[in-house]
C-alpha positions, 0 to 999 in steps of 0.5 A: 922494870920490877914488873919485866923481872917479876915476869922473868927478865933476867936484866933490864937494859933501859934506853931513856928518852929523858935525863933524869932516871928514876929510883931504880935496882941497879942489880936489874937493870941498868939506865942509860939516858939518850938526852933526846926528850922534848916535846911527843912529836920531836921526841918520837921522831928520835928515837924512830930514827936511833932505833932505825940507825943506832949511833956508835955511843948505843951500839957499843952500850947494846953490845956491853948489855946483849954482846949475842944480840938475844935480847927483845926490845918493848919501845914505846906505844908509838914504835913503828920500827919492827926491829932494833940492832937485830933484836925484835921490838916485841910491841911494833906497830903495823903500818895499816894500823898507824894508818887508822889514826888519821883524823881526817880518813877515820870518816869511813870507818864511822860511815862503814859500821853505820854508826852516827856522827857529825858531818864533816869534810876533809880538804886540803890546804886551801884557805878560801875553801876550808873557810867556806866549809866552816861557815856551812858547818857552823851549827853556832859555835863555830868549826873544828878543823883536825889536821893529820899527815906525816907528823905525829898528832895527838894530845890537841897538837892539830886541833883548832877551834874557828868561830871567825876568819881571823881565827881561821887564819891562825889556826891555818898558819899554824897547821899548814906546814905541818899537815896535808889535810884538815877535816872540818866539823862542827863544833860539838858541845859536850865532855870529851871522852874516850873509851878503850878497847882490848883485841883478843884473839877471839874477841873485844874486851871493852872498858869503862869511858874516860873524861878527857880533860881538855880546857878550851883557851878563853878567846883562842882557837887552841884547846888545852890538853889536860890529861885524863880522869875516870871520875866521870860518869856518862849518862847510862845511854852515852856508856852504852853507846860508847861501849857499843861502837867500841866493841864493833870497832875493835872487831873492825879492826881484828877482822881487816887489819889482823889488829892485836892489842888496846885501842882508844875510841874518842869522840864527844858526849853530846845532848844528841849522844856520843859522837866520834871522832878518831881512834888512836891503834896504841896504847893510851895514856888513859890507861893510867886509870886501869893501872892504878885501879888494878896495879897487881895487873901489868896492863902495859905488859899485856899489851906487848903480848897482845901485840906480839901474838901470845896467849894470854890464858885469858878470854876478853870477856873475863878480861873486860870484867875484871878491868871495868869492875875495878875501875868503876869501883876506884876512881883516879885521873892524871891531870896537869898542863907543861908549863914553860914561863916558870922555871922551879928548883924544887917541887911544890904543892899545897891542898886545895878545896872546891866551893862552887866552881872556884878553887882555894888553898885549904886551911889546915883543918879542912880535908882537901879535894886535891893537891897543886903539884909545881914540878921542874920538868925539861920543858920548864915546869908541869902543873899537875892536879891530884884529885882526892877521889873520896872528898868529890862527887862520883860522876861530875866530869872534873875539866870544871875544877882543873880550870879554877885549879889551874886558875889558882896556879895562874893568880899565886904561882905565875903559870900564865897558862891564861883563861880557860873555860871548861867544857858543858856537860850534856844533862841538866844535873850535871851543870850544879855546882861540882863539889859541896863546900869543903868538910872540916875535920875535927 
């Protein structure tokens, strides 16, 4: 809101999805909550269908706000809606770029810029086929089965580990009713990663990767999505690649969709190199890490300009040196899980250091590695981690300590989030043990 004012807002109206507003200034901007929140899916779907038919409560709270209809819309990274009650929603997506997010279509574009990637098959909800299809594709770690149609997808929601048929069978149960098709791959060994790109009108600006930190649930098909971190370094060729793909991606994307505006190229850093695995054509959670590196920049206002076809008066490659600079010198993640079996009045958090690959409550005279954030949220409680950038190694992927962290909450918080086991980074230095043991203050 500061930032839309700073920009020349004259007021803010703000429709929230969420019951709880934040600390805001009254004078600016006025909160009204919807009470529609939940889980990314049902929440988005909401909210399409209020901004497609307003309900009479918003449309006289549009009417006490914007009694000419003048006002312009910013919705969330996922609005689809071109217009809301007559007023342009300024950060819309064209349905050709909705499309791209498919994971079991995306196949083509790899295929189509030449660039390397695991074999897959795409097919529809046939048990006995995408069983066979497993079993073909199986390098020894099993399949991946990524499922996609109507609904909303991301965050791990569709995605399903099969190393036996009863795994399988449970990842079948879950994503049938919900999915058309279901791509099988092999299971890549490796860090999830992601790098993104920024659509200019006269080229790509491309950013640094960022780890995707995602747990794998000890004896489940289920993975855990855990948020995002840039403290991890690739190996340089992997940087390269990424970063490679991605330009020639957003370019893809310029030339055949008209596309404006950030995108996430993801996929998984591997021994035989990166290998992708979707795009999403919004802007991604992961920018988190830009924006704290350089907060004095409204990253997310420069989306909806993008989008919304103004000039910047800036070229993507002055753009991309300012964001990789920043982010490569200043290191930050936001990692954390919902957690639904416990239901906390107030916030909690202690410290906590690393000693080899376990994680424990600081002393009171040890710098801490981190903090263990319990928080009430709608959906029970979020178990949040917050890295110390300075007391860890630059360049070690952090899924390692979210795992003996998030353990530590299971063992003295009762989050039975359950085992989980981290992702295997792809060089051999890279599998010492993550941080030193705890330094003591004086």
């Amino acid at each position: 809101m500061s930032e839309l004012h700073q920009s020349g807002a004259r007021r803010t109206l703000v429709l929230s999805t969420d019951d709880h507003a934040p600390l805001h200034d009254s004078e600016i901007a006025r909160w009204v909550p919807l009470g529609i929140g939940g889980f990314v899916a049902t929440e988005q779907n909401r909210l399409t269908r209020l901004l497609t038919s307003p309900n009479r409560a918003v449309r006289e709270v549009l009417a006490d706000f914007d009694p000419h209809g003048e006002a312009l819309v910013i919705s969330t990274p996922y609005a689809q809606v071109p217009e809301f009650a007559g007023r342009p929603v300024l950060n819309a997506r064209r349905p050709e770029w909705v499309e791209l997010e498919n994971k079991t279509t995306i196949d083509a574009l790899w295929d189509e810029l030449s660039a390397p990637r695991a074999p897959a098959v795409v097919l529809g909800m046939d048990f006995d086929a995408l069983w066979d299809a497993s079993l073909r594709l199986d390098r020894g770690a099993g399949a991946v089965w990524s499922g996609d149609g109507p609904a909303i997808n991301g965050g791990a929601n569709f995605v399903r580990r099969v190393r036996d048929r009863a795994e399988a069978r449970e990842a079948f149960d879950v994503l049938a009713p919900k999915c058309e098709f279901i791509r099988v791959m092999p299971f890549l060994e490796g860090i999830p990663v992601s790098v993104h790109g920024i659509v200019f009108p006269d080229g790509t600006a491309v950013l640094r990767p960022i780890e995707m930190v995602v747990p794998r649930r000890a004896g489940q098909a289920r993975f855990l999505y855990a948020g995002c971190a840039s403290h991890y370094d690739p190996p340089t060729r992997i940087r390269e690649q990424m970063r490679n793909l991605a330009r020639r991606v957003g370019e893809r994307l310029r030339e055949t969709v008209d596309y404006r505006g950030t995108f996430t190229l993801d996929g998984i850093a591997t021994a035989d190199g990166f290998l992708p695995t979707e795009i999403n054509t919004r802007y991604g959670g992961a920018m988190v890490c830009f924006e704290d590196a350089l907060p004095q920049l409204p990253l997310a206002l420069v989306q909806v300009a993008l989008v919304a076809g103004h000039d910047l008066g800036v070229s993507s490659i002055e753009f991309e040196e300012l964001l990789v600079s920043a982010a490569d010198s200043y290191r930050h993640g936001s990692v954390g899980a919902n957690v639904r079996t416990v239901h906390p009045i107030e916030m909690v958090e202690r410290p906590v250091v690393f000693t080899e690959w376990s994680c424990r409550w600081a002393h009171p005279e040890e710098a801490p590695h981190a903090v263990l954030r319990l928080r009430p949220s709608p959906l029970g409680a979020r178990l949040e981690l917050e890295l110390v950038a300075d007391q860890l190694p630059h360049g070690r992927p952090v899924v390692a300590l979210t795992v003996a962290a998030f353990a530590l909450a299971d063992q003295d918080w009762g989050t039975s989030l359950g085992p989980l086991e981290p992702a295997v980074p792809v060089d051999d230095e890279l599998l010492a043990p993550v941080v030193e043991p705890a330094a003591v203050t004086a």
